[in-house]
N, C-alpha and C positions, 0 to 999 in steps of 0.2 A: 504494500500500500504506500508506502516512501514516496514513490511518484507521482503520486496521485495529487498532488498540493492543490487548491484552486475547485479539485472536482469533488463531487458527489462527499460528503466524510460516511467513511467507514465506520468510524467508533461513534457510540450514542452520545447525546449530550443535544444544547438547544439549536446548535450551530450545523448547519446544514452542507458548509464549504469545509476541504480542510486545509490551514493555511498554515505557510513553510516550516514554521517553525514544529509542528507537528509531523509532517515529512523528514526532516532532519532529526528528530526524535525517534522516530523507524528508523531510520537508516543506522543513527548510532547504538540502538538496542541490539539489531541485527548483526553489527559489525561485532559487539563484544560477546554474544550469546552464542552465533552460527559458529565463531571461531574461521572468519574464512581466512583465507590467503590476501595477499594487498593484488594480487590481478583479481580475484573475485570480488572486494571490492571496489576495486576500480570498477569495474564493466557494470555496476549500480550506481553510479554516482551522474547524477542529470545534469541535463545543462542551465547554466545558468540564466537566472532571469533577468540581468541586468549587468552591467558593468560595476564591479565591486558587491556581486551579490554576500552577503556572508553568509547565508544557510551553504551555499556551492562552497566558499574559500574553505567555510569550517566543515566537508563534506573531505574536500583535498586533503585538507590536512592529517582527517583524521588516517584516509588512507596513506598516507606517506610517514606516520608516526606508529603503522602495523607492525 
């Protein structure tokens, strides 16, 4: 669900959208719980939404700190 940011939210609550920082939330659960490699998660890490996005920067880095 990580990339899903902006669409449909997965998890209950009153908010209908789910927005980045909840996508960066998946992502960093998944990184420490899946135990993946830094090429698996690189090949999850989305593009960014902007120039100086930091949900992306702090996505990079988490993979480059595996």
């Amino acid at each position: 669900m990580w990339h899903h940011a902006w669409g449909e939210r997965m998890i209950g609550g009153e908010n209908y959208v789910s927005p980045p920082h909840l996508a960066w939330g998946v992502f960093t659960g998944m990184a420490v719980t899946e135990g993946m490699s830094r090429e698996e998660l690189a090949r999850r890490v989305d593009v960014p939404w902007c120039k100086g996005d930091l949900w992306f920067v702090q996505k990079v880095v988490g993979v480059l700190s595996e």
